[in-house]
C-alpha positions as CSV (number, residue, x, y, z in Angstrom):
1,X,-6.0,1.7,55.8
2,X,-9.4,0.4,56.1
3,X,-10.2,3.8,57.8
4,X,-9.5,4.9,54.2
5,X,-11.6,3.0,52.7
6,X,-14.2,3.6,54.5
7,X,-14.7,7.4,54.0
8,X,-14.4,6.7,50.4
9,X,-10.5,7.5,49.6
10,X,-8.7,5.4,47.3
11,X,-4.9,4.4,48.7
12,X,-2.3,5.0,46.0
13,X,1.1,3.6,45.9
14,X,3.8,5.5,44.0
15,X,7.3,4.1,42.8
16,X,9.3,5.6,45.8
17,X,12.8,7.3,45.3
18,X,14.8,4.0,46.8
19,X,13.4,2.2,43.6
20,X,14.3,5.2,41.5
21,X,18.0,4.6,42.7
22,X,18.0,1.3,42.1
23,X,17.4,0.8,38.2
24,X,19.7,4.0,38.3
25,X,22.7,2.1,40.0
26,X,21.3,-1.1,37.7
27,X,21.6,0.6,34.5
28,X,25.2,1.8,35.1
29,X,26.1,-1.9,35.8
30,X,25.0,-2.9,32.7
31,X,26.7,0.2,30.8
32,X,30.1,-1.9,32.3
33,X,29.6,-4.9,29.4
34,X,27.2,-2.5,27.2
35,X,28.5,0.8,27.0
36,X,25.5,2.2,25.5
37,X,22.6,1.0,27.3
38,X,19.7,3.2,28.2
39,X,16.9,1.8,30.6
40,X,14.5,3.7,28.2
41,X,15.4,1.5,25.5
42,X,14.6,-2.1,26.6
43,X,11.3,-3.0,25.2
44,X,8.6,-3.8,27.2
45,X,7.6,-6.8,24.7
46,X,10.7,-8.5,25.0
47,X,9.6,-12.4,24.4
48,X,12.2,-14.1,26.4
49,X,11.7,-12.3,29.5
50,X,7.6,-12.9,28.8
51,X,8.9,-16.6,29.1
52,X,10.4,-16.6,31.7
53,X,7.4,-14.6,33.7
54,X,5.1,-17.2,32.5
55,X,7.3,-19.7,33.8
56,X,7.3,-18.6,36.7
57,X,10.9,-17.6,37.2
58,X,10.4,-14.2,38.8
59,X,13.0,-14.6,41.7
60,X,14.3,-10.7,42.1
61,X,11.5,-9.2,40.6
62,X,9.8,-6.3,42.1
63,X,5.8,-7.1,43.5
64,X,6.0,-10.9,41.2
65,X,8.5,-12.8,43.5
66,X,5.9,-14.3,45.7
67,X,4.7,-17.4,45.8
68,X,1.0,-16.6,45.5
69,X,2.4,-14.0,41.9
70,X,4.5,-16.8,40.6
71,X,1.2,-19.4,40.3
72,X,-0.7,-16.4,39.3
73,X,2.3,-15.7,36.4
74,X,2.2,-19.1,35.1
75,X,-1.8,-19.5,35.3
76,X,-2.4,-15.8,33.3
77,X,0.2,-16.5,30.5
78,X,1.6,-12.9,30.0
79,X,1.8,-11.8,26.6
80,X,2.4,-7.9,27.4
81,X,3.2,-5.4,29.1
82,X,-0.6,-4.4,30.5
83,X,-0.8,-8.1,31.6
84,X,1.9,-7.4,34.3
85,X,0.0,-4.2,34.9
86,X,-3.6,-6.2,35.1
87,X,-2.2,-8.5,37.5
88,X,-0.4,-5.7,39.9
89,X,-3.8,-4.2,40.3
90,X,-6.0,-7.4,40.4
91,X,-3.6,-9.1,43.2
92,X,-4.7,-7.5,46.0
93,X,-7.0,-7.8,49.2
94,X,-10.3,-7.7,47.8
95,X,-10.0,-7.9,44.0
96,X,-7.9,-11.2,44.4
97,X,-11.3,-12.9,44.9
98,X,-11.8,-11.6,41.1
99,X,-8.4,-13.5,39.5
100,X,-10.3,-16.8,38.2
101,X,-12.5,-15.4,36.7
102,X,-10.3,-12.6,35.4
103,X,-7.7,-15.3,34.1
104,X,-10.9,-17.3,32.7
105,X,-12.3,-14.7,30.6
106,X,-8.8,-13.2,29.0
107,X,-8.3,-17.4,28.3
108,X,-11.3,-17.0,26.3
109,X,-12.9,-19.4,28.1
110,X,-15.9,-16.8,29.9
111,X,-17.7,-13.8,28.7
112,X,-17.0,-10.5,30.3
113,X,-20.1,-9.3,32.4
114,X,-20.6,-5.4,32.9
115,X,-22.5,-4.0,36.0
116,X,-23.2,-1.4,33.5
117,X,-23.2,-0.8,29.8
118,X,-21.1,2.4,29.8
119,X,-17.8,0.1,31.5
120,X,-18.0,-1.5,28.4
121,X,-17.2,1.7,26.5
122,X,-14.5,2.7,29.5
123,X,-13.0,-0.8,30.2
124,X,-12.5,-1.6,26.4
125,X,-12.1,-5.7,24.8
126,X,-10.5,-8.4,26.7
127,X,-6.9,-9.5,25.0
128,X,-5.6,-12.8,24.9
C-alpha cells in the first residue's frame, strides 16, 4: 500500500458485495416483527442510536467496534450523520495524528487553521 502512496495514488475502499448482503438479509429480519420496513427509511439522525454511539456502545457495528473508535465515539460526541463519516476518514494511519485537534476545534474549543485560503471555501464551517 505504501507503494501506492508513493507514486501519488489515493487507496479507495468501497462497501463490498458481502456487506451488501448483509443489511439485505438484516432488513428481511426486521420485516418478521415490522412488516413494512425499508432500510431506506431509517433516518440517519435518529437520537437514540446518536446516544448510544456517544456512549460508546458500538459492539456490532461496522469500522466503530474497536477499542481505539469507541474512546474516539465518546470523546467526539456525534451529533450526525457526517460526524460518523468525519471520523471514518480521520481514524486512519496518518490522519489519526490529526483527531485532537480535530475533536478540539468541532468542541469549539480551537480555531480551524487553513494551509491555504481557498480550503476554507472547499472545506466549509466547523459544526458542533
Amino acid at each position: 500500500m505504501s507503494a501506492i502512496y508513493e507514486v501519488g495514488l489515493l487507496k479507495m475502499d468501497f462497501l463490498g458485495l458481502k456487506t451488501l448482503t448483509v443489511m439485505h438479509d438484516a432488513e428481511q429480519y426486521a420485516r418478521w416483527r415490522v412488516p413494512e420496513f425499508k432500510l431506506d427509511s431509517v433516518p440517519l439522525d435518529d437520537r437514540e442510536t446518536l446516544d448510544l454511539l456517544n456512549r460508546g456502545d458500538t459492539m456490532g457495528v461496522f469500522q466503530l467496534e474497536s477499542g481505539g473508535m469507541v474512546d474516539t465515539c465518546r470523546r467526539y460526541g456525534i451529533q450526525k450523520i457526517e460526524d460518523i463519516i468525519d471520523l471514518l476518514a480521520l481514524y486512519r494511519p496518518g490522519a489519526m495524528q490529526f483527531m485532537d485537534e480535530m475533536i478540539e476545534v468541532k468542541k469549539g474549543l480551537r480555531q480551524v487553521e487553513y494551509e491555504h485560503p481557498l480550503l476554507e471555501q472547499v472545506s466549509g464551517k466547523p459544526t458542533a
